[in-house]
C-alpha positions in Angstrom: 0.0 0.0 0.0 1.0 3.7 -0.2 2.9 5.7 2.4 -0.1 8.5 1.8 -2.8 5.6 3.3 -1.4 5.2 6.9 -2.4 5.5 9.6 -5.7 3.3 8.4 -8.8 2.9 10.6 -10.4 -0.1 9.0 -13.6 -1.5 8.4 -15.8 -2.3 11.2 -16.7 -5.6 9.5 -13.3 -6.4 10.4 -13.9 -7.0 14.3 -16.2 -10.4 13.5 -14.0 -11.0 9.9 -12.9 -15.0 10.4 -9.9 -14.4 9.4 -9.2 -11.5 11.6 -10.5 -13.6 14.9 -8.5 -16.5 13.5 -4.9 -14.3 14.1 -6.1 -13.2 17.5 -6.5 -16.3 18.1 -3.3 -16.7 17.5 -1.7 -14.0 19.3 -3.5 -15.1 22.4 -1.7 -18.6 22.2 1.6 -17.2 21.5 1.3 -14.5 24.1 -0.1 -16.9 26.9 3.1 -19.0 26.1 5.5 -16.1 26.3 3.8 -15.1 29.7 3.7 -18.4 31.0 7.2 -18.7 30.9 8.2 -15.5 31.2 6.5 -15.3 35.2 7.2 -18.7 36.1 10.6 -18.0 35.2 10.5 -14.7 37.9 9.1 -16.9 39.9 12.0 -18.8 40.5 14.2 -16.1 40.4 15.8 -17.5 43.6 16.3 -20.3 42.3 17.7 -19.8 39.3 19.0 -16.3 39.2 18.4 -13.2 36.3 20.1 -14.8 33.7 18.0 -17.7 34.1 15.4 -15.3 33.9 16.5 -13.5 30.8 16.8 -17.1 29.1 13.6 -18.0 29.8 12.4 -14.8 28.2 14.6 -14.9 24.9 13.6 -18.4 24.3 9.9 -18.1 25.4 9.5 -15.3 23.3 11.9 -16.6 20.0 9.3 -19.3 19.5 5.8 -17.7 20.6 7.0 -14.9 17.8 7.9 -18.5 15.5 4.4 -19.7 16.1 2.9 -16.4 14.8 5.0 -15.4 12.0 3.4 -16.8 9.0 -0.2 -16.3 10.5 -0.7 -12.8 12.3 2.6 -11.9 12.3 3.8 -12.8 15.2 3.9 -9.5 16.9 3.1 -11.3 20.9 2.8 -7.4 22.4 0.4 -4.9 22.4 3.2 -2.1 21.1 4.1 -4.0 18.7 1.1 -3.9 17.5 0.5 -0.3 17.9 4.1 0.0 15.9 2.8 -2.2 12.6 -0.4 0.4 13.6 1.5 3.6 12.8 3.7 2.0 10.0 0.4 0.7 8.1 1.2 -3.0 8.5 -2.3 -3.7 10.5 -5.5 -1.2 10.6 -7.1 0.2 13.9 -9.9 -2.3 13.6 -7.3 -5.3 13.7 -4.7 -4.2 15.8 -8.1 -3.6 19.0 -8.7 -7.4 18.0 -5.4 -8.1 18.7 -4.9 -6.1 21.8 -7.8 -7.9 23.2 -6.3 -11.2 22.4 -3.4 -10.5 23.7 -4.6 -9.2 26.6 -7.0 -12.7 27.3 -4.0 -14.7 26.3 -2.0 -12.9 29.3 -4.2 -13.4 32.0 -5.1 -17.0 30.7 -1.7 -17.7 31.5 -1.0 -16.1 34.6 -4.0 -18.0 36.0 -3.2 -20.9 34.8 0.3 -20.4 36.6 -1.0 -19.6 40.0 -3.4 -22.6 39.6 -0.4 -24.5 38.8 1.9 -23.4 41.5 -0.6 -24.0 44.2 -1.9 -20.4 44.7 2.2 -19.0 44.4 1.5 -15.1 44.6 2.8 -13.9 41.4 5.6 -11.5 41.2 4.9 -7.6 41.0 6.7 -5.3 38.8 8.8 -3.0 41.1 11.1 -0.2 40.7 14.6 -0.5 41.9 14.8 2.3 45.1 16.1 5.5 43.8 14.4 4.4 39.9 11.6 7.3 39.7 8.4 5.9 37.7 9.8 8.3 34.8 13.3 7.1 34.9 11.6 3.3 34.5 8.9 4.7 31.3 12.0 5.6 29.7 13.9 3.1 29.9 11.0 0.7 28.7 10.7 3.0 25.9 13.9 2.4 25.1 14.0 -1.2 25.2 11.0 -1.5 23.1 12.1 0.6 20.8 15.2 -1.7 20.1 12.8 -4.3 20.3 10.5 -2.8 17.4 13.7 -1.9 15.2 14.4 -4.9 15.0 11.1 -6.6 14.5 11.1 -4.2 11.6 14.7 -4.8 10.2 14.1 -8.4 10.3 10.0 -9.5 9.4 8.6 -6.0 7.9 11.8 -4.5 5.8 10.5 -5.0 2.5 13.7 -5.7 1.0 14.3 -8.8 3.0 14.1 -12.1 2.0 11.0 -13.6 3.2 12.5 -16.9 4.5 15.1 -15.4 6.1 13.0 -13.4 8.2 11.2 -16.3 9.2 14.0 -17.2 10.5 15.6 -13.8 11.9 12.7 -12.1 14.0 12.1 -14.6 16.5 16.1 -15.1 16.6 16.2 -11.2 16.8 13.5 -9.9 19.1 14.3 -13.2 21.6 17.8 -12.4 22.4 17.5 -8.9 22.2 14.6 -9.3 24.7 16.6 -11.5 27.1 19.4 -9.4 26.8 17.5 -5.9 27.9 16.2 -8.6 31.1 20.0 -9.1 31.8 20.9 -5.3 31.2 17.8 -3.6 32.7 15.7 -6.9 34.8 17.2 -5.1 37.9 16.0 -1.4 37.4 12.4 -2.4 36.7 11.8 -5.9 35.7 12.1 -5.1 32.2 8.8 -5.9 31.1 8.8 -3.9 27.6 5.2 -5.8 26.8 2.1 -4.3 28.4 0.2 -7.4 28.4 3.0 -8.7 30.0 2.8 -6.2 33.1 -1.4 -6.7 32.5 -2.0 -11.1 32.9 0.1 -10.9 36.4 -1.4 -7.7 38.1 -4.7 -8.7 37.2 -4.5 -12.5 38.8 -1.6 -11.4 41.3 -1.1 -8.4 42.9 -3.9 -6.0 41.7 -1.9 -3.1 42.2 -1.9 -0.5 40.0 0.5 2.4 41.0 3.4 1.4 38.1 1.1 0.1 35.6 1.1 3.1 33.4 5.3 2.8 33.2 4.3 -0.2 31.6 1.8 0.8 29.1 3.2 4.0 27.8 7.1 3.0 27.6 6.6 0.5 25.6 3.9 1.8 23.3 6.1 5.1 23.2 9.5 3.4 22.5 7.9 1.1 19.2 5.9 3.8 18.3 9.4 5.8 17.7 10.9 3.0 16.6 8.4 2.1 13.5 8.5 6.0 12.3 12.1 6.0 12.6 12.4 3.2 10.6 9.5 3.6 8.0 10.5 7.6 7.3 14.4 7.0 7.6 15.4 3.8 7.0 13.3 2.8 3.8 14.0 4.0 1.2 10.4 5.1 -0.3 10.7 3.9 -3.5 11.2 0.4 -2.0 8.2 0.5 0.0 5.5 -1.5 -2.7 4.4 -4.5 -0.9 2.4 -3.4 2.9 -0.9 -5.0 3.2 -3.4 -5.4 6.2 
């Protein structure tokens, strides 16, 4: 599609579209996967240690993003879904279908965890002492916006070959994701997924106060990230082949 057609809203028929229902579908699979191993691995943080933790993440989320590729796109996070939003790769309509399923797909798992565990209270996001809730959206911004580059460079770029970025964007986004845990896990917990930060509060702690650090760092940072890439980084010309 054009350049000139994005942002695009999208047809209302497109909420109850099979095909549309079929990818959130999807995304709440992949995401209740990445969830599910992404807090059980915090829950063992004493067991295992951060870079257990970071592992669990890069892996968890490699394949949950390998699962979705070829069907939704393998996106796994709300602001990465907001980012294919502002670059034109989804429409309005699809990417609040996808939020929601994301969203379900989070809580599913966190549930299913504390069911699992025996009623194990699940981990809150906390802020390091001295880490002011600004200091924390910024660096999730940050993060996700690394984390959005290089979902772009790797499954989006137009110019790439398509079966290497099967192969490249879960590779990509899973280590860089485990390696902003290792880097940043610490400071804030390193979320950089707001559905991530959403399943756990909702079946854990029910505590609100930080929740917004986790909702508008990352949907800032990918945000950034997919202009910055889509205005800069392609070339125009090269830009034939988006679709919804």
């Amino acid at each position: 599609m054009s350049r000139a057609g994005r942002p695009r809203l999208g047809r209302l028929s497109t909420f109850t579209d099979p095909g549309t229902l079929r990818d959130a579908f999807a995304e709440l699979v992949a995401t209740a996967i990445f969830v599910f191993a992404a807090e059980g691995a915090t829950l063992s943080l004493g067991k295992g240690g951060l870079v257990s933790v970071a592992l669990a993440h890069a892996l968890a989320l490699a394949a949950a993003v390998a699962c979705t590729m070829n069907i939704s796109g393998g996106h796994v996070n709300p602001a990465i879904t907001f980012g294919a939003f502002l670059s034109g790769q989804v429409c309005l309509v699809r990417s609040i279908v996808y939020w929601t399923g994301q969203l379900i797909g989070a809580v599913t798992a966190a549930l299913l965890l504390r069911i699992t565990t025996g009623g194990v209270h699940l981990a809150e996001h906390t802020l390091a002492a001295g880490v002011e809730g600004w200091h924390a959206a910024v660096l999730e911004a940050a993060m996700a916006f690394g984390l959005m580059y290089a979902y772009h460079a790797t499954a989006v770029d137009p110019r790439r070959a398509r079966a290497a970025g099967i192969i490249m964007a879960p590779l990509a986004v899973g280590l860089l994701a485990g390696a902003n845990v290792l880097a940043c896990g610490p400071f804030d917990g390193a979320v950089m997924n707001p559905a991530r930060a959403f399943g756990p509060a909702i079946v854990g702690s029910r505590r609100w106060a930080n929740q917004w650090v986790y909702w508008m760092g990352p949907m800032a940072g990918a945000g950034l990230a997919s202009l910055v890439y889509e205005h800069i980084v392609i070339n125009p010309a090269d830009d034939k082949t988006k679709t919804n």
